[in-house]
C-alpha positions in Angstrom: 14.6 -21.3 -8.9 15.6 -18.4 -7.2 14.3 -17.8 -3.7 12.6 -14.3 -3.2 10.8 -14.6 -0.1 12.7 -13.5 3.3 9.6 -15.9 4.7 11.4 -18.8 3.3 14.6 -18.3 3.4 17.2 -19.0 6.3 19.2 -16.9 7.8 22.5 -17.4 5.9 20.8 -17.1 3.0 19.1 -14.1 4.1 22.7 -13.0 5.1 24.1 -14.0 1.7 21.8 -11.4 -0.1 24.0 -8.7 -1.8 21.7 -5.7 -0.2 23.9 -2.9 -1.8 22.0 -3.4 -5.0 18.8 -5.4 -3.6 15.2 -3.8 -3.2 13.4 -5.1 -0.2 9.5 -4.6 -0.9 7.1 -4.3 2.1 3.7 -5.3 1.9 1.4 -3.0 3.7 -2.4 -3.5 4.0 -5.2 -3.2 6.6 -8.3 -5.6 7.1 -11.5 -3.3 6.5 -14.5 -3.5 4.9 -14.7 -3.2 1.2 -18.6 -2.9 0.4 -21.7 -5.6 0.6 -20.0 -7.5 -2.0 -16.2 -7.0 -1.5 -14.3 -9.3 1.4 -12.2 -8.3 4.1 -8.4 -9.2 3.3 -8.3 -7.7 -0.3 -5.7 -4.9 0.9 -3.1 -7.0 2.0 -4.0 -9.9 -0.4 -3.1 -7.3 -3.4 0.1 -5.9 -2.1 1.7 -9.2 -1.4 0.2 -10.5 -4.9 2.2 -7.7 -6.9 5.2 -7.9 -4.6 5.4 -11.7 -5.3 5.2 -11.2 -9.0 7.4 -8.4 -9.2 10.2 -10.3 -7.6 9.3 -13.2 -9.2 10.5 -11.2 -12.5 13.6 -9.2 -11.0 16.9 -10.2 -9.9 17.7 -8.8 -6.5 14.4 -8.2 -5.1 13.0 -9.8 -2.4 9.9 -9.9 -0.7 9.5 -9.0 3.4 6.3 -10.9 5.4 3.7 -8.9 5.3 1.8 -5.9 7.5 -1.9 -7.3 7.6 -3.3 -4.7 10.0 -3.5 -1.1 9.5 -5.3 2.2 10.5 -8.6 2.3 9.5 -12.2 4.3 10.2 -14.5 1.6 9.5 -14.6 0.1 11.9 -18.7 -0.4 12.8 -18.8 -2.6 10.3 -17.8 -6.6 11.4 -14.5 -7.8 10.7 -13.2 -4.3 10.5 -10.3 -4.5 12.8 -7.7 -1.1 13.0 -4.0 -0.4 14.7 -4.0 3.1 16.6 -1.6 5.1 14.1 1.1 5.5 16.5 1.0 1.8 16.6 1.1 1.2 13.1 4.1 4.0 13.1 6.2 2.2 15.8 5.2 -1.1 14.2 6.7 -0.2 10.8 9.8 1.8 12.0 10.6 -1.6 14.2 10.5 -3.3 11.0 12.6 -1.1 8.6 15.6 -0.7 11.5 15.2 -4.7 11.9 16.0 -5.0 8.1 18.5 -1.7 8.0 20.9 -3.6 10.8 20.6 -6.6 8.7 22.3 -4.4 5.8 18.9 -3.9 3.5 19.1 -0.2 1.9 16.3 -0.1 -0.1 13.2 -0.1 0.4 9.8 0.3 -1.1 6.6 -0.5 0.9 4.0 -1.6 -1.8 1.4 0.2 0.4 -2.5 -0.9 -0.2 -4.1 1.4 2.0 -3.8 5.5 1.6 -4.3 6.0 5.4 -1.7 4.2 6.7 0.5 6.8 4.9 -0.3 9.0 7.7 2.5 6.7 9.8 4.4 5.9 7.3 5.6 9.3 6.4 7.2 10.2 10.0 9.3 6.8 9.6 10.6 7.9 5.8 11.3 11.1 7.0 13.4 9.7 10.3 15.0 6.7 8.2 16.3 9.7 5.5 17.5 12.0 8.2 19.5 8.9 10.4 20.4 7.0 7.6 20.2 9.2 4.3 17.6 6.7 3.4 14.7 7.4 0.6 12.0 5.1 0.8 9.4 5.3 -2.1 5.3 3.9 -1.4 3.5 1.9 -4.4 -0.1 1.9 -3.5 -1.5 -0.8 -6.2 -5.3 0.0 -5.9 -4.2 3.5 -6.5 -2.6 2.9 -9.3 -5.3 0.6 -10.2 -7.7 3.9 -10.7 -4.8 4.9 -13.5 -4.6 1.7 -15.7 -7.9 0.6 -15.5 -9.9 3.5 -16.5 -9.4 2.9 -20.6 -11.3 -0.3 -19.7 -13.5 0.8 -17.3 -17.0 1.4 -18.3 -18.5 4.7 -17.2 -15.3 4.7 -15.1 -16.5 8.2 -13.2 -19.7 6.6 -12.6 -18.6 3.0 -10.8 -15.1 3.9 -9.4 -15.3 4.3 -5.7 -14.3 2.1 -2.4 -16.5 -0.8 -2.4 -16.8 -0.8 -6.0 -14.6 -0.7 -9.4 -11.8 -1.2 -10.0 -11.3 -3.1 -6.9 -13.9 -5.9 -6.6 -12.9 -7.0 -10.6 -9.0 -7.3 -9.0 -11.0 -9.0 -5.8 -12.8 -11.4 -8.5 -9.7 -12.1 -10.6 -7.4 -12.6 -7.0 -10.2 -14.9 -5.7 -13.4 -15.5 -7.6 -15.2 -17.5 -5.4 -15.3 -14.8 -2.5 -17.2 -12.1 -4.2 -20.6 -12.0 -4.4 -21.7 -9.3 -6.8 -25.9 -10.1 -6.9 -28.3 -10.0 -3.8 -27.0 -6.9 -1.8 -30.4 -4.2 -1.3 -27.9 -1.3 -0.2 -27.8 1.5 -1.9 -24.3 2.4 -2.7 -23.2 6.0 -2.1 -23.0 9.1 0.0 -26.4 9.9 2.1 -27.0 13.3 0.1 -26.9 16.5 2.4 -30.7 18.7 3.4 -28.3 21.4 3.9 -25.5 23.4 2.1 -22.7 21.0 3.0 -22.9 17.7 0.9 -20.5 14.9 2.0 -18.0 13.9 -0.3 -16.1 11.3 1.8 -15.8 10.0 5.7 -13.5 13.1 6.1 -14.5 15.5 3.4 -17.6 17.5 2.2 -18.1 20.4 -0.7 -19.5 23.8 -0.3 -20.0 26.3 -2.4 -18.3 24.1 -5.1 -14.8 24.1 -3.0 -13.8 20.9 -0.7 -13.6 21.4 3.6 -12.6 18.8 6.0 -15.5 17.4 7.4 -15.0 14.3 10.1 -18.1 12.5 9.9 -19.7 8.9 11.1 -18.5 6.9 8.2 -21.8 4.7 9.2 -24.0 7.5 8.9 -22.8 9.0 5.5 -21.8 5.9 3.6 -24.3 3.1 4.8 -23.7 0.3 2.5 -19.8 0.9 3.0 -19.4 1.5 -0.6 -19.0 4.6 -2.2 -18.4 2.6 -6.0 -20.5 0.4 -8.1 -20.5 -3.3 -7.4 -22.8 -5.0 -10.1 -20.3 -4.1 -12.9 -17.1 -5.9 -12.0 -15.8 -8.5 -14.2 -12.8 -11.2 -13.2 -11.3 -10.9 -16.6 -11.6 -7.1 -16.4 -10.0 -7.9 -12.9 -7.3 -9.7 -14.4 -6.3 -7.4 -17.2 -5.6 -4.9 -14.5 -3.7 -7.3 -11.9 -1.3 -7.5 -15.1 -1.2 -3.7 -15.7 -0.1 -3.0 -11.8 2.8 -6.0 -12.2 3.9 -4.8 -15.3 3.9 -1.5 -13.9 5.9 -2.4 -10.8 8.5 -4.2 -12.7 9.5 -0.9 -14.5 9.3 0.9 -11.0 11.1 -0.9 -8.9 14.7 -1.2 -10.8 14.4 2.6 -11.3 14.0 3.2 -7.6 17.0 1.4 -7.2 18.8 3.5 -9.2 17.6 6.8 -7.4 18.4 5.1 -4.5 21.5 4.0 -4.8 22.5 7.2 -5.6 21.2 9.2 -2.8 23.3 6.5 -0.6 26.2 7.3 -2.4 25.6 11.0 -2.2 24.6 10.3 1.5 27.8 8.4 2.0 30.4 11.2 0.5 29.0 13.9 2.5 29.6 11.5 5.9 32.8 10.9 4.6 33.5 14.8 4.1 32.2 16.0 7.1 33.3 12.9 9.7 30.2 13.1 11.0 27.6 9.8 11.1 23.8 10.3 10.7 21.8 11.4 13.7 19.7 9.3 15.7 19.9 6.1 17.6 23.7 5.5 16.9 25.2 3.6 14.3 23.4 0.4 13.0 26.0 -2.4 11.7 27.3 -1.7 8.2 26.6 -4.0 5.1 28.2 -7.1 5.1 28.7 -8.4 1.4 
């Protein structure tokens, strides 16, 4: 059986990986609060599930350790635990330049949690201008909100944070940690006396257009879900765990393609010009 996982795998055999036409996928999550009935973990649990079953299918891809911690607001509520951005940022450019000088040249960080894009977009845009690099971000709950809204009930109505689609992927990924019954919260936004009605942690409407509004997440979402809870179901859950695989295993091998070619493009116009990428000096070249 072929081995995937840098995690378990030595170093020669790590070193014996033909990177040139590997994709090294990054699992990214954060530990935060998912509602009353959602637990703790899901974000990285997720990523590393549809890495794992993506390379699983695919030759050449591999699988890094994953990020556990990211940047999150939630942190009132227990066993909410956040990086400082420039942390994260610092953390996950360490990362990608450890694998780069190790000769991996493709990347794509299956990213669970949309604020951690915030750091991750000053490292893509660095690793492209040193290194002519592209790195692409899959974001599986995301994407979850696209497949799973033909068999979604009400789908308008329950989708939210805390609430559907994820806690059905939480139920099918592990059953016996949800708890769906015997939560009094009310899920929800606290609705607005005044003009301005809260929309998110960071967001509010008025006069039907959206402003940036930076409020207490406590305060305006209470329960720490914005979705519906009661309606999940673990087969529903697993219907869509096979709906973000099957999507990644078309993804991935046309990333490569894309990428491949911007390295070739990248490496022509070194060639032309005599002239390395900027930055931190040459990083050792692949090794096949």
């Amino acid at each position: 059986m072929r081995k995937w996982s840098l995690a378990l795998m030595s170093y020669k055999e790590i070193a014996a990986i033909p990177k040139a036409r590997s994709v090294l996928l990054l699992p990214i999550g954060c530990v935060e609060q998912h509602g009353p009935a959602g637990f703790t973990g899901a974000d990285t649990i997720l990523a590393e599930y549809v890495c794992r079953h993506t390379a699983e299918a695919l030759e050449h891809v591999y699988v890094a350790p994953p990020l556990w911690f990211g940047y999150t607001p939630y942190t009132a509520f227990p066993g909410t635990v956040t990086l400082r951005l420039e942390t994260l940022r610092a953390v996950i450019q360490d990362v990608l330049d450890g694998y780069f000088s190790h000769g991996f040249r493709h990347f794509v960080l299956v990213n669970n949690h949309g604020p951690n894009e915030a750091a991750i977009e000053p490292v893509a845009r660095e690793m492209q201008q040193r290194h002519g690099l592209i790195l692409s971000i899959l974001y599986p709950w995301q994407l979850a909100y696209h497949v799973a809204r033909d068999i979604t009930p009400d789908a308008d109505q329950v989708y939210g944070h805390g609430g559907e689609p994820t806690i059905s992927v939480m139920m099918a990924l592990a059953p016996e940690a949800v708890t769906r019954d015997g939560h009094p919260e009310r899920r929800g936004y606290v609705p607005s006396d005044g003009p301005i009605a809260v929309t998110s942690y960071r967001g509010a409407r008025f006069q039907g257009f959206e402003v940036g509004l930076f409020s207490d997440v406590t305060t305006v979402l209470p329960s720490g879900a914005s979705g519906e809870w009661t309606v999940a179901s673990e087969q529903r859950g697993r219907q869509i765990l096979e709906r973000l695989v099957a999507y990644a295993r078309e993804f991935v091998p046309a990333y490569l393609r894309l990428s491949q070619e911007a390295q070739r493009r990248h490496g022509s116009a070194e060639k032309a010009t005599g002239a390395p990428g900027r930055g931190r000096g040459r990083l050792p070249p692949v090794i096949e």
